[in-house]
N, C-alpha and C positions, 0 to 999 in steps of 0.2 A: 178522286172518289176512293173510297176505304175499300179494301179489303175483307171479302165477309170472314177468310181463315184469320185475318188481325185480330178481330175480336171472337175468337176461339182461342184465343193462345193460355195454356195453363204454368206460365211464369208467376210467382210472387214476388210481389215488391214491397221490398223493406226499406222505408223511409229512416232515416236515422241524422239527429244534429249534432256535428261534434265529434272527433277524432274516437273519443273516450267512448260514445255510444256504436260508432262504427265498427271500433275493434272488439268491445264486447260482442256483437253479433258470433261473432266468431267460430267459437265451442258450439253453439247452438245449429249455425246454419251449414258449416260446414263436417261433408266425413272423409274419413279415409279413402275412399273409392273419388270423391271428387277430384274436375280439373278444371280450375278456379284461373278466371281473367280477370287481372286488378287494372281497370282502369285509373290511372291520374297517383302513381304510387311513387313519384317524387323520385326519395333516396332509398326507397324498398322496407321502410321499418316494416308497413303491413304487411306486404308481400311474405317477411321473413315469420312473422306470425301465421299467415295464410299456409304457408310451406309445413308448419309443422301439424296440420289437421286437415291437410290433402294429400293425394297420390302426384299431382303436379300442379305448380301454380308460373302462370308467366304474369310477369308484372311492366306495364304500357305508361308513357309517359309522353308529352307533345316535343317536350323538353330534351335536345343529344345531350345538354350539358348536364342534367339529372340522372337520365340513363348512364351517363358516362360511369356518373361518381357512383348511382346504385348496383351496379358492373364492378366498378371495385373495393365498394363496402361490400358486396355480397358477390365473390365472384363465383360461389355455390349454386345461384340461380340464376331464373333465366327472364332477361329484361331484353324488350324491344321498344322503338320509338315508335310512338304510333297517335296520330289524334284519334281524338275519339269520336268526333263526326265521320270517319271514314271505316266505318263498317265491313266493307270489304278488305280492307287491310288486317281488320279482325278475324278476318273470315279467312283469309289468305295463311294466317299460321296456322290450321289446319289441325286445331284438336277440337274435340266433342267438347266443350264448354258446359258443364252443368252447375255452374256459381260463377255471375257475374260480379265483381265489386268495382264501385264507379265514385269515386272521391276528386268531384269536380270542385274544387275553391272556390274559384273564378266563377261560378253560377252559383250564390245565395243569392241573391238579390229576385223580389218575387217579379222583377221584368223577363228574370231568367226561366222562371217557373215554365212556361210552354217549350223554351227550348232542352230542358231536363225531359220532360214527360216523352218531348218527340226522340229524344236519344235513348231512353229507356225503349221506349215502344219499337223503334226501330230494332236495339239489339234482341229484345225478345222476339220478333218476328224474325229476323236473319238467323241467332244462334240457337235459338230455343233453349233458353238455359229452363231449370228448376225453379230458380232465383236469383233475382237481382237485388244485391243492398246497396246502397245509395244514401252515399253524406250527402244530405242538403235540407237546410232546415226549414226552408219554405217551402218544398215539398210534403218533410213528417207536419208541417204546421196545417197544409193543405186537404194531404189527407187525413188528418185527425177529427175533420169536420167534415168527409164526408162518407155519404154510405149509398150503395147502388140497392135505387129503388126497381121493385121487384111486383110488377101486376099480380092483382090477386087471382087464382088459376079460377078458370069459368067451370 
């Protein structure tokens, strides 16, 4: 059964398809004062973009062999291994997260669509970020059609 504070949560979700639209987000969603968790950030290119319009970014991968090489293409920042179904691991490095970024590949496919939403939903409930943006294009396809209907007030 749901949670009645899960649907109180005031996270934004930014659907976004495509590397090019993810890293645009950028300038816009994040500032200076943020500290930005990049989930699924490979060999760190985002991450090193994310870094220069935050106060801290850690950048998470499923992959040691990604974190390895993102550790020393960038050994300025700070990379951990971490899946991204395991939210208490997220939770476990222990900074106030106010910008989630979640660049899952491996989930386009719209079979994948419930399992995005329940991973998004989930980190907004555990982290309480500001905002979550998320590469997935069956998501921005998802939500582009829809809109939360609103009773008319009595």
């Amino acid at each position: 059964m749901a949670n009645e504070q899960q649907f109180k949560l005031k996270t934004r979700y930014i659907a976004t398809r495509g590397v090019r639209e993810y890293r645009e987000t950028i300038p816009s969603v994040v500032g200076a004062d943020d500290v930005v968790l990049e989930i699924g950030c490979e060999w760190g290119t985002t991450t090193v973009l994310l870094a220069r319009q935050c106060r801290e970014v850690i950048g998470t991968d499923v992959s040691p062999d990604c974190i390895a090489r993102a550790r020393q293409m960038h050994p300025d920042l700070h990379f951990e291994v971490l899946d991204a179904f395991d939210v208490r691991a997220a939770l476990a490095l222990g900074r106030p997260f106010t910008k989630v970024y979640v660049d899952l590949s491996g989930f386009s496919s719209y079979r994948a669509l419930l399992d995005v939403i329940a991973l998004l939903t989930m980190y907004a409930t555990v982290l309480r970020p500001d905002a979550i943006v998320v590469k997935s294009g069956a998501l921005k396809q998802f939500a582009a059609y829809c809109s939360a209907w609103r009773s008319p007030e009595r």
